[in-house]
Structures are given as C-alpha cells and as structure tokens.
N, C-alpha and C positions, 0 to 999 in steps of 0.2 A: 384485437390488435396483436400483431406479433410481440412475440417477449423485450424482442431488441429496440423494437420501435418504440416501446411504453417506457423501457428504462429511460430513454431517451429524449421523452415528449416534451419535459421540460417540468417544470412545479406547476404553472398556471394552467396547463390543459391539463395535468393529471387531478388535480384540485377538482376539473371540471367534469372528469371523469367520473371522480370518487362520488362527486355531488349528485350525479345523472344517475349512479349505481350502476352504471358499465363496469365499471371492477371495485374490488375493494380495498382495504387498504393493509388488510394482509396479504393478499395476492402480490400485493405491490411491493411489501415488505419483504413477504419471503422471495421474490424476486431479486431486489438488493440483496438479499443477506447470500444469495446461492453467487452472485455473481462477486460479491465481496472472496465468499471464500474461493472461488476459481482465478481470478483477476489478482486482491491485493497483494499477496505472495508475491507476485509482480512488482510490484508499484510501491509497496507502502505506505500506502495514505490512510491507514487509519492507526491510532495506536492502541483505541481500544472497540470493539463492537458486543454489546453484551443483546447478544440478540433476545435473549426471554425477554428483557425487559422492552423492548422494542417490539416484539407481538402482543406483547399484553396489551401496546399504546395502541398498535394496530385494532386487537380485537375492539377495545375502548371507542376509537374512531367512529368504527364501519358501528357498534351498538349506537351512539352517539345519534351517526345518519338515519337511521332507522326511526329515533323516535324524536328525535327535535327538528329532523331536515335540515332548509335553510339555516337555522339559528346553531348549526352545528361547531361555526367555528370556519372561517373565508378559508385556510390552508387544513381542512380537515383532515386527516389521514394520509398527510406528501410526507412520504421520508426524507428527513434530508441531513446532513452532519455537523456538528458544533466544532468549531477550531479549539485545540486543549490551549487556548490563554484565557478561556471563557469557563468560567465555573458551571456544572451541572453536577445538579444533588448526589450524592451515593459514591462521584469519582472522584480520583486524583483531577488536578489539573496541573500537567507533569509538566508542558511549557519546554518539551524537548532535553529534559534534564534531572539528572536524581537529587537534586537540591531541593524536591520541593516536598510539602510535609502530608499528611494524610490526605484521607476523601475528605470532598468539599459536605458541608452540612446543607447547602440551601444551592438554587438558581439563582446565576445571574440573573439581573433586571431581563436582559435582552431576552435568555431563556424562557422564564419565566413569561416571557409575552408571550413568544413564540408557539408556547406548549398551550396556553390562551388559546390561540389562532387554531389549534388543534393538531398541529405535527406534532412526527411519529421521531424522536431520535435515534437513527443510527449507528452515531456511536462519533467517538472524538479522534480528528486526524492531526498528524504531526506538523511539527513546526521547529523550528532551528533554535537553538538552544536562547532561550527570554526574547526570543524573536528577533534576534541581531542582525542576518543573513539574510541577504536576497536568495537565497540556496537552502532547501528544507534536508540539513543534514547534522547530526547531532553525535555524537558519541557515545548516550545514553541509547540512541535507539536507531541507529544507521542511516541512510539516504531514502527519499522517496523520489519516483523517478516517474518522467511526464512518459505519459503514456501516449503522445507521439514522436518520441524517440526515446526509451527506455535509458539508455546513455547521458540523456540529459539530463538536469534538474527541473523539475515546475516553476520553478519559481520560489520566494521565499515574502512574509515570514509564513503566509496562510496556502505552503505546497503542497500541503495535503490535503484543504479542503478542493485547492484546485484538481489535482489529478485525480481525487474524488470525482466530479463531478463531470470532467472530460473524458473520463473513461465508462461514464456510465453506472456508477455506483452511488449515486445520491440524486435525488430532484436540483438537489440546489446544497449549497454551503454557507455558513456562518463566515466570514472573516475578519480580521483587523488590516486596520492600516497606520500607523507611525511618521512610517518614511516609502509607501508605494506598496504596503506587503498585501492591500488584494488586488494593484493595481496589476502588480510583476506576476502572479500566479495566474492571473486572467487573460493578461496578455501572451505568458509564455505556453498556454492552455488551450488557445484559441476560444475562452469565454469569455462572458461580458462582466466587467467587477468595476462595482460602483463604489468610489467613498463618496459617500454621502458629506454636509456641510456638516463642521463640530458641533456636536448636540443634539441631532438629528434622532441618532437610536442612542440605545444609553451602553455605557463600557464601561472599564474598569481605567481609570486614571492610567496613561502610563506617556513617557518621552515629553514630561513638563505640557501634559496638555495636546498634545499633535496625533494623541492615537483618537481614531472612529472607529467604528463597527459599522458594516456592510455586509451585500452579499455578494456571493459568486456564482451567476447560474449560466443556464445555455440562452438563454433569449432574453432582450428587455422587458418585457411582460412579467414575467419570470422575478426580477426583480423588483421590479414596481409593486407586486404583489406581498413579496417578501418584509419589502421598508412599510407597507401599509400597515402589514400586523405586527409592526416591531416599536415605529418609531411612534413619538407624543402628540406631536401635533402637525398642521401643515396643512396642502393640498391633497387630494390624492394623488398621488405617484400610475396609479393604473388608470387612470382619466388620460393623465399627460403621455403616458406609451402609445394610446391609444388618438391620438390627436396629433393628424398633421402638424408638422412644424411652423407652417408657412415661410417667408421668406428671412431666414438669417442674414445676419453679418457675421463673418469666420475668418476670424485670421488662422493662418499656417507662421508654425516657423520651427525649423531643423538646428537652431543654433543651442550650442552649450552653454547653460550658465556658469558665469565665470565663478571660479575661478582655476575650474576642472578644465581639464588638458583634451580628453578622450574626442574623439571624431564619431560624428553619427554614418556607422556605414552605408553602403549604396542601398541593402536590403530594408533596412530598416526609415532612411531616408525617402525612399522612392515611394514606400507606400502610405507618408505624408503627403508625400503632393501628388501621386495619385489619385488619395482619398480627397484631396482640393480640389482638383479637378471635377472627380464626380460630382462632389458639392455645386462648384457651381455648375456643374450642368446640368444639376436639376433646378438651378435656379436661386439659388444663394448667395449676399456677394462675398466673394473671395478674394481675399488680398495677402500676400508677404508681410508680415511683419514683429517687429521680435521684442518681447517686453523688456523694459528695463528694470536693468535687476541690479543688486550695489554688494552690501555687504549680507543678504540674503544668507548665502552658502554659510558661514559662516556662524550663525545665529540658528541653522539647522542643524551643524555639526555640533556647536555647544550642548545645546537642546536632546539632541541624540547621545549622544556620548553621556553626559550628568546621567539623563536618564537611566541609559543600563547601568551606571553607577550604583545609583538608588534601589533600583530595580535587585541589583544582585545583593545588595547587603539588606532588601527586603525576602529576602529565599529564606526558607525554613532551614535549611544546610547549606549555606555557600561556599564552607569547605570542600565541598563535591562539586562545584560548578568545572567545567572544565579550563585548559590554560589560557584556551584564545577570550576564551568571555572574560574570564580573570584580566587577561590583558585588555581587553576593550574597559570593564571597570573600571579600572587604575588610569587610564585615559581619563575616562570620566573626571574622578576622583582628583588629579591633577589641575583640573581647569579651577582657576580663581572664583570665588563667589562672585564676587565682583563683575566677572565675562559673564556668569551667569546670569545674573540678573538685568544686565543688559542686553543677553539675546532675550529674555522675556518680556522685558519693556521694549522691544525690538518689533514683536510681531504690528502692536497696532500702528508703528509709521509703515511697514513693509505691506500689512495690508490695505491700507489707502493708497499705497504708490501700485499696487496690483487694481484697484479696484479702480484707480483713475485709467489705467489700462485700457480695463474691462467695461470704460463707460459707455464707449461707442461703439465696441462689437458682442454681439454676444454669445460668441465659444471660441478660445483657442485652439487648437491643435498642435500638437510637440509628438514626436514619437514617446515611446512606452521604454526603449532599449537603445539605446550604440550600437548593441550588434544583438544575436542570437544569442538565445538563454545560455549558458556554459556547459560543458560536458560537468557530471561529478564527479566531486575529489577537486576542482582546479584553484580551491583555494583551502586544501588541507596541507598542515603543517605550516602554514604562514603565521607568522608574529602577527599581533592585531593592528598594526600600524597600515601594516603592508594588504590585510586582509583588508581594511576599512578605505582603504585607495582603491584598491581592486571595487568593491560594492561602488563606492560613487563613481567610478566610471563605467560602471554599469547599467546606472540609471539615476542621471544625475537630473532629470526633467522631474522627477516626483517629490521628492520631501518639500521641495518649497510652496507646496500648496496644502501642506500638513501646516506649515508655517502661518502662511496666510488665510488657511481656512476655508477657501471655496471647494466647490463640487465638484468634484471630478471624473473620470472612468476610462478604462483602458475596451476597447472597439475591436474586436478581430475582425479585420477588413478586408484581409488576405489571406492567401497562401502562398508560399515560397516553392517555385517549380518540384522542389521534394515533398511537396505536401505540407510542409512546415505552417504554424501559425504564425501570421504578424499580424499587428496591432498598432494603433495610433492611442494615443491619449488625446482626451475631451476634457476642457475646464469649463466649467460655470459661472456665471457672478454669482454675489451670494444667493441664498434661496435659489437658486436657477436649475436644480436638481429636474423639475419637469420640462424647463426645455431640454437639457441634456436627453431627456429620457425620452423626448419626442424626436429631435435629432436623432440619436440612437436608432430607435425606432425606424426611420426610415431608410438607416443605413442597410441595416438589419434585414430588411423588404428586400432592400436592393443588392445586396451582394449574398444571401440565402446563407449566413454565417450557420445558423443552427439544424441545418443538416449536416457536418460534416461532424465524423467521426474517428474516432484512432481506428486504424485496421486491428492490431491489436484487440480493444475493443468490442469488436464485434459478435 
C-alpha cells in the first residue's frame, strides 16, 4: 500500500492489516513519526512525541502478533494520540498551560485500556489553555492550525488531536468533550468525533460532570472500534457501524437556542437540510422541527464557568495561568452557590424535557457551527467576557447535550466549493450511541467522507 494511503486507512483497517501481517506496527509507527516531523512544524498538534518510547510499543506489538495472534489485543499495534487533559505515565499533562505540576505517575483509566487493546502512543496533542476555547491556542505553547486552511483554527478544546488525525499523523485521537470540544475539532477537521453518552469511557471529572471522553477518527468504524476497547459495558459499538440503519425518524432543525443572538449562516445552514434531504431519500422520515428549550443555556454557562473556576484553583501553579483563564475563573468564582446548585439540580428536569423530545424520533440534526471555524488570533487579547460571547455564538448547538447527557457526533457531510469541511451534528436518545453509529455509517457510504484529504497533507 502506498505510504500515504496507510497513514490514511483509518485505525480499523490498519488494525486489520497489522492483524493479517501485511505491515507492522513499526512500519506504521515510523511512518507517523517521519510524517509528524515533516508536517507538525506546520500544524502543531502535538506538544509532546517521545518516539523511543513509541517504537519500543511498536516493537512490543508486532512481537505480541507473532506469538499470541488473535488474543493480541482488537487495536494491536494502531498509533494513535492521547489529548494532554488525559494523564499518561512518565508525562506532564500540560493541559495548554505552565500551571501544571510534574510527570503524571500512572494511566488514566481510559489509557490504561487502551494500551489493553494494544495501541502504540504517539505522543500528547494541544489543547487551549484547561480547555476553555473552541480555538486550540495557548500562551504556553502557540496556535495549532487545521490543516485545511493553515490560517484557521481546528477547532478547540481537542485541536490537536483533531488536526492530528486530519492531517494524517495518527490512526485516530483520544478527545474530550465539556461544551462540544471533540464535537468542533471533528467538525472543523472534516472528521467524525463522537461523544459518547456520560459514562460510557471513563475521564477525569471535569465542568460539574458535562465532560466525556471519545474519539476523533476518519471513519465510523474507526470509532466504533476505538469505544469497544475503551469503554465498560454496553452493545458493541462495531456490530452497530456495521448494520444497516433501517428506517429512522430525523428531525432537522437550524434554530439557535435561546438565548444566543448569532444566526446560522447559509454554509453552514444548507448542509442541514441538505443532509435531510439525502436522509430522506434514502428513505427516512424527515421532518422540521425544533426542541424546546427554556432555561438550558443558562444552567450550561453556570456549569461551565464554576467549572474552570475549580479547575484553575485545582493547577499545581495557578499563578501562571494566563489573564484571559484568570478572567473566565473569577467569572466562575463570582456565580452564587446557590445558581450553582440549581444549574445541577437543573440537569435531571432539562433531561426529561430533552428526552420527551427524543421519544418519537430517533436522531436530531442541528448544525455543528454559525459559521466557519475562525481564522487565529480572532479572539486574542479579548477580556473573558467578551471572549466567552464570541465561543457561544460560535457554537451554541453543543453544550446543551453535555447538559442533558445524550449521544452525540459531529458528521462531515460536506465540502464548501473551497474544499472546506462542513459538518452537521447527530443527537441520540440515551444509549442510542449504535444507532448514531449506524446512521453515521450510512452517511459515511454515501457521501465517501473518508477519502478526502488536506492537499497539505499529502
């Protein structure tokens, strides 16, 4: 297979590969590693890659294949990268920021499965400083830039695992989500990033409960594979990618929840109800309509904001954090206990009035964005007021399902006459993560999302 094609192939067919013994999984590695050092200088998506230790996992791997086979491990020998909000043994986990204190001593849970399943770590990509930003840009460690428009942002808070992975420098990526952060880097990436329903994989507590762990890969397969060897229990996830959808019910709807101002542009607009179209003409039923939503917004901003609150006077040095986190903290830090604890006792009436929603269809559609990911820098030097206005009208469709808890994922469905990706977002009722992924799946078929690549890239 040519170099470029295998970087490419995705985690699930290289998995299949490594398995067959068509390649190995230092081949594969040092492949990544040649194309990290050509490429990231570019981009930025990684902050750290200690590649010895990444061929020794390799060698480990391919020995592994050799004499247990099968019982190797379902993601034997896939490179792929951990987002640094996620502990892995031996590093820092900088979290986009010099406030934070030595190497980690142990694996997260997640890792720790993962390395289970038999992946090979790459190495740890950026993220905006305690993950605040839909924009993966830091102070501590500069901008990371999508790698189909270098000018852009990926997305935020997991931009680096995203442009990782769009550019052809990982099988697949680790992310989080809070408030959208593997929704916006998947979307803004042209990849598919699933959050998964709360509690699915295991993470590290963070935004009073609204953060998951997912992944960010090129195909749903891809992912389905990734949550099998991550998460506790369930279905299979690679059953359900693989299993016609049959006939849904799919609402659309392009409407902002209140109490945000921002308009969903034409670009981003059109290729909701484009992708409702195609839906139903494959045969789906498809209808207009738009959930109701009350004091929602609100009880996600609490939620968000205490959070980074927490979050920063949980830093090993929060003297160091920079002014605008400092300013999003003291936001925090200002909200009443009281509002507090009422956006948390908030979720379980907000998730019944979602779920009574969701009782008669089963997947929404919203877009992923208002408009096109931002150039970077368009929201440096802003007070955190004015920065945190800017983000929610950015993408005001996602934290409220952090809120609520169901299943989500952002869809690259399109391209913008310049090549650009756009994306729709997919909700689930709860547990509904396999129909998403069979959905998915068939979009996936249907519009050949996973061949396309950054020229860049190539």
């Amino acid at each position: 297979m040519d170099p470029t094609d295998l970087a490419f192939a995705g985690l699930a067919r290289q998995a299949e590969l490594i398995a067959a013994g068509e390649v190995s999984s230092r081949e594969l590695t040092e492949l990544y590693l040649a194309r990290i050092a050509r490429l990231d200088p570019l981009l930025n998506a990684y902050r750290v890659v200690p590649a010895e230790s990444a061929l020794a996992a390799a060698d480990a791997a391919d020995a592994r294949r050799r004499t247990e086979g099968d019982r190797a491990g379902t993601l034997n020998g896939v490179p792929i990268a951990i987002k640094d909000d996620t502990d892995v043994a031996g590093e820092l986990t900088a979290r986009g920021s010099l406030a934070h204190g030595g190497p980690t001593a142990q694996d997260a849970e997640v890792v720790r499965r993962l390395r289970a399943a038999g992946v090979v770590l790459l190495g740890k990509t950026h993220v905006p400083e305690l993950e605040i930003a839909p924009a993966t840009e830091s102070l501590a460690f500069g901008a990371t830039r999508n790698p189909w428009d270098p000018a852009r942002t990926p997305g935020g808070s997991s931009g680096g695992s995203g442009a990782a992975v769009a550019a052809g420098l990982a099988a697949a990526a680790l992310g989080t989500d809070g408030a959208g952060s593997i929704r916006i880097p998947a979307g803004a990436c042209g990849l598919f990033g699933l959050k998964p329903q709360r509690g699915r994989l295991p993470v590290r507590p963070g935004l009073h409960g609204m953060t998951v762990a997912g992944p960010i890969t090129r195909g749903v397969l891809d992912a389905a594979r990734f949550c099998d060897a991550a998460k506790s229990s369930g279905p299979s996830f690679a059953d359900a990618a693989r299993t016609p959808p049959g006939r849904l019910r799919i609402a659309w709807s392009v409407k902002v929840p209140k109490p945000v101002l921002a308009k969903v542009d034409e670009e981003q607009r059109g290729a909701v109800q484009r992708t409702a179209e195609r839906l139903a003409a494959l045969g789906h039923h498809v209808e207009q309509r738009d959930p109701e939503v009350g004091s929602e917004a609100l009880s996600v901003t609490t939620r968000y904001l205490h959070g980074i609150h927490e979050e920063a006077k949980a830093m090993a040095h929060p003297e160091r954090l920079s002014r605008r986190t400092r300013g999003f903290a003291a936001m925090g830090a200002r909200i009443p206990a009281a509002l507090v604890r009422r956006a948390d006792l908030s979720e379980r009436g907000h998730r019944a009035r979602m779920e009574r929603f969701l009782a008669d269809i089963d997947v929404l559609l919203t877009p992923v964005f208002t408009r096109r990911p931002p150039p970077i820098g368009e929201w440096d030097g802003l007070p955190a007021p004015l920065a945190f206005n800017g983000f929610v009208n950015f993408v005001p469709h996602l934290g409220l399902f952090n809120h609520t808890g169901q299943p989500a994922a952002a869809l690259p469905v399109e391209q913008a006459p310049d090549g650009f990706p756009v994306a729709v977002q997919a909700v689930g009722r709860p547990d509904g993560e396999p129909t998403l992924l069979a959905l998915a799946a068939q979009l996936e078929a249907e519009t050949g999302w996973t061949t396309r690549r950054p020229a860049m890239a190539a």
